[in-house]
C-alpha positions as CSV (number, residue, x, y, z in Angstrom):
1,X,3.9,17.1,-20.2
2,X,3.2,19.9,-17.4
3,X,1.7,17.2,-15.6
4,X,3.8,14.4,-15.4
5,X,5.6,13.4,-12.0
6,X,8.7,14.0,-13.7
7,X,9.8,16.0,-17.1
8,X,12.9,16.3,-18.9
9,X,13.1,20.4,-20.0
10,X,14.2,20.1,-23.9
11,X,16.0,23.7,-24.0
12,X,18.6,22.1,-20.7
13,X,19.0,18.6,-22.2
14,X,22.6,18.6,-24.0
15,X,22.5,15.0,-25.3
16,X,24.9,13.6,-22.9
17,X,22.9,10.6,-21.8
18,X,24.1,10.2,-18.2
19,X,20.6,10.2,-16.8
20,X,20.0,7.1,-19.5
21,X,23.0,5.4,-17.9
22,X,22.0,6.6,-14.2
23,X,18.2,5.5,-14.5
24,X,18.1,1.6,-12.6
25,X,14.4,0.8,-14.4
26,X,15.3,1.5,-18.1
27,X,12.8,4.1,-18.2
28,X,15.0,6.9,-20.3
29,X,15.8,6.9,-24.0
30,X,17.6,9.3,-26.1
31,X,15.1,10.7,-29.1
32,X,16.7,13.3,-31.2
33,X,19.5,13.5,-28.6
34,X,16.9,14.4,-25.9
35,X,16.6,12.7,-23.0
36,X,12.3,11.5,-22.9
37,X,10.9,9.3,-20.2
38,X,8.7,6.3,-20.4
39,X,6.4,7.1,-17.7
40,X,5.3,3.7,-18.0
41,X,8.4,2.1,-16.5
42,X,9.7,5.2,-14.2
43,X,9.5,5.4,-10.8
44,X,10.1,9.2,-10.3
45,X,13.1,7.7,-8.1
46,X,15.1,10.7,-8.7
47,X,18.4,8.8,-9.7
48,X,18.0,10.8,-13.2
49,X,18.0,14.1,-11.4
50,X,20.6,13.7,-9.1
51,X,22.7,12.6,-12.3
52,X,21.9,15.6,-14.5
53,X,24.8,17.8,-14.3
54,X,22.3,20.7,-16.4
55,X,19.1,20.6,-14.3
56,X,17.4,19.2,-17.5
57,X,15.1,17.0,-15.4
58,X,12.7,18.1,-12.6
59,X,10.3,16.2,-10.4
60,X,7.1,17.8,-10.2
61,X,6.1,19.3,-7.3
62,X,2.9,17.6,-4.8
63,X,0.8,20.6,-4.9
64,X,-2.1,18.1,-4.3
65,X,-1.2,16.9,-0.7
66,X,-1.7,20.1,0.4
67,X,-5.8,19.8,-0.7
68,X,-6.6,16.0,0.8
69,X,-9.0,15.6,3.3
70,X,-6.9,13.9,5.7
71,X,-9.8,13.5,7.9
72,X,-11.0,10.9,5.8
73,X,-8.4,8.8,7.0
74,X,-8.9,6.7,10.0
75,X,-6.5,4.1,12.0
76,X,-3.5,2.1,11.3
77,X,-5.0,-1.4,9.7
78,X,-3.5,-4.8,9.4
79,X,-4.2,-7.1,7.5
80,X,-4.8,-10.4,9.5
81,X,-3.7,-13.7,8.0
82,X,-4.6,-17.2,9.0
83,X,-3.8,-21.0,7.5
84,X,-6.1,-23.9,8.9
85,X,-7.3,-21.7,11.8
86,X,-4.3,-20.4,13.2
87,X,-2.7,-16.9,13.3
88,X,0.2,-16.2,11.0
89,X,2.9,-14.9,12.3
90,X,3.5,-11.8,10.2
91,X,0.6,-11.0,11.7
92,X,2.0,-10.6,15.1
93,X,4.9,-8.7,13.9
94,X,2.6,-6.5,11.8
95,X,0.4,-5.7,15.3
96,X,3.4,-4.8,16.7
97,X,5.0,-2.3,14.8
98,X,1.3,-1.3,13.6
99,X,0.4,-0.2,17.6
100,X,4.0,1.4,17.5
101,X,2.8,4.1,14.7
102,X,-1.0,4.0,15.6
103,X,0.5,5.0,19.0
104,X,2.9,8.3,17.2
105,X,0.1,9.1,14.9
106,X,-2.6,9.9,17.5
107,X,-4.6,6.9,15.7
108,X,-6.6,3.3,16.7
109,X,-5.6,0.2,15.5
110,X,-7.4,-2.1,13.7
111,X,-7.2,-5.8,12.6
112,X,-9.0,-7.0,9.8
113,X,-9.3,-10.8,10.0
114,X,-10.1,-13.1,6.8
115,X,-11.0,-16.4,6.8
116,X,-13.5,-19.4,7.4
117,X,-14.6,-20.1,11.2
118,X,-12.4,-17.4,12.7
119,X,-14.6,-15.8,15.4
120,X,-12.6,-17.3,18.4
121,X,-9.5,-15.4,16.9
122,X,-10.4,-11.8,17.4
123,X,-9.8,-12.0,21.4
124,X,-6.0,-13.1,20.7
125,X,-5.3,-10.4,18.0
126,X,-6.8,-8.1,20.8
127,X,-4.2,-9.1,23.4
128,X,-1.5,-8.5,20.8
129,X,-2.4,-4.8,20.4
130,X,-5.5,-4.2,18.1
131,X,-8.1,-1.8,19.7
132,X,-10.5,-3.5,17.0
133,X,-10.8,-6.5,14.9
134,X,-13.4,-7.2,12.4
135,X,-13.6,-10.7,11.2
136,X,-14.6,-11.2,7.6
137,X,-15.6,-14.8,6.8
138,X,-14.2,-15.3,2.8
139,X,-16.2,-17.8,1.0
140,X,-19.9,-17.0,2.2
141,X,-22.3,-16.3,-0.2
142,X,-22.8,-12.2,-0.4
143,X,-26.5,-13.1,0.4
144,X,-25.3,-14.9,3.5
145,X,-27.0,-12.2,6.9
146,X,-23.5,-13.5,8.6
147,X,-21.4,-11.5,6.1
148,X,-23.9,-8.8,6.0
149,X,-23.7,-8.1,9.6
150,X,-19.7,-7.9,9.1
151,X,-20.1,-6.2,6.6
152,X,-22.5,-3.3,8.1
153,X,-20.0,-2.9,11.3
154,X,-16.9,-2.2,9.3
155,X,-19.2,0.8,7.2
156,X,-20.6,1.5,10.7
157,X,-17.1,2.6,12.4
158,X,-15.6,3.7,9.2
159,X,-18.4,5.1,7.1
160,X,-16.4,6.4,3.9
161,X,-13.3,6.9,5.6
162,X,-10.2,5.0,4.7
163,X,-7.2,3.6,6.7
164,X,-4.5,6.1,7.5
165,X,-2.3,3.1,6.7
166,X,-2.9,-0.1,5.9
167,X,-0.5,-3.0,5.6
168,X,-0.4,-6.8,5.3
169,X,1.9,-9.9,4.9
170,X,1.9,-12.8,2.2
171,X,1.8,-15.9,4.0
172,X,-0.7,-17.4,1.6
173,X,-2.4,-16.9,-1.5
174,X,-5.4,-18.7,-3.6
175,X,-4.1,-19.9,-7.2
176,X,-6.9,-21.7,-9.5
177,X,-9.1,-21.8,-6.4
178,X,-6.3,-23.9,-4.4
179,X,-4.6,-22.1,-1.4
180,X,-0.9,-22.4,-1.9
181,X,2.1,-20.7,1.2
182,X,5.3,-19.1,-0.3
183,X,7.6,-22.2,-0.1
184,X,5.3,-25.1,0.0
C-alpha cells in the first residue's frame, strides 16, 4: 500500500525470489510469483532492497520527521534501577554515556528513580552526572499526597513534553507480583 514503510512495485518484481532468500525475519513470500511483505514480521531492515537486483522494492521515504515538533522533546532520561535499596549498576553506566549525549545534544539529564524508600539516593545519582532526579516511590496508593507531589514536579518541569531520549537497563523485573534479577 502507498503507505507502508516498505512496498514491493508489482510491474519490477520478476519472480526471482532473492529478496525471500535475503530477508533474515521471514517476512517475504512469493504470491503469484510476486514478491508481498508481511508487514507484520518486517523490520524495513533493508536486506530485501539491497538484494533486489530490479529495484522492485523501495523503502518509503520519512516525509513525517520533517513536521515533528521537536521542541516537545526535552533531556536525555535514564531510567534508574534499584534492588533492596541500592543502585544498580547499569545505572551508572547508563549516567555516563547519558551525560556523554545530553552533553552533544545541547540537552539536561535527567534520572528517574523507582522504588520504595529511595529518597536518600537522588544525591548519589547526582554526583554521577544527572542535572535532575525525580524519585517515584512504586507501590503507594495513587491517593497517597507523597506520590502526588512526585508526581506534580515531573508535569511541573516537563509539562507535555517528552524525553529527547530515554533509556533504561533490566536488572530486575516483577513476575506474579514477585521481583525476580536476570540470573537468579
Amino acid at each position: 500500500m502507498a503507505n507502508d514503510p516498505i512496498n514491493v512495485i508489482d510491474d519490477k518484481c520478476v519472480g526471482c525470489r532473492q529478496c525471500v532468500k535475503a530477508c533474515p525475519f521471514e517476512a517475504i513470500a512469493m504470491q503469484d510469483r510476486v514478491a508481498r511483505i508481511d508487514l507484520t514480521k518486517c523490520t524495513v531492515c533493508g536486506a530485501c532492497v539491497e538484494t533486489c537486483k530490479f529495484d522492485a522494492i523501495v523503502i518509503a521515504k520519512r516525509e513525517e520527521s520533517a513536521r515533528i515538533d521537536h521542541s516537545r522533546f526535552k533531556g536525555v532520561w535514564v531510567l534508574a534501577e534499584q534492588f533492596d535499596g541500592h543502585i544498580e549498576s547499569i545505572t551508572y553506566e547508563l549516567l555516563g554515556e547519558g551525560r556523554k549525549l545530553a552533553d552533544d545534544l545541547g540537552m539536561e539529564l535527567c534520572a528517574v528513580l523507582l522504588g520504595h524508600d529511595i529518597a536518600g539516593r537522588t544525591q548519589e545519582l547526582i554526583e554521577r552526572g544527572a542535572d535532575k532526579v525525580y524519585p517515584l516511590c512504586q507501590g503507594h496508593h495513587p491517593d497517597d499526597p507523597g506520590l502526588r507531589a512526585q508526581h506534580r514536579a515531573l508535569r511541573r518541569d516537563h509539562g507535555r513534553s517528552q524525553p529527547g531520549l530515554a533509556c533504561g537497563g533490566l536488572g530486575q523485573c516483577r513476575i506474579d507480583g514477585r521481583l525476580h534479577r536476570p540470573g537468579h
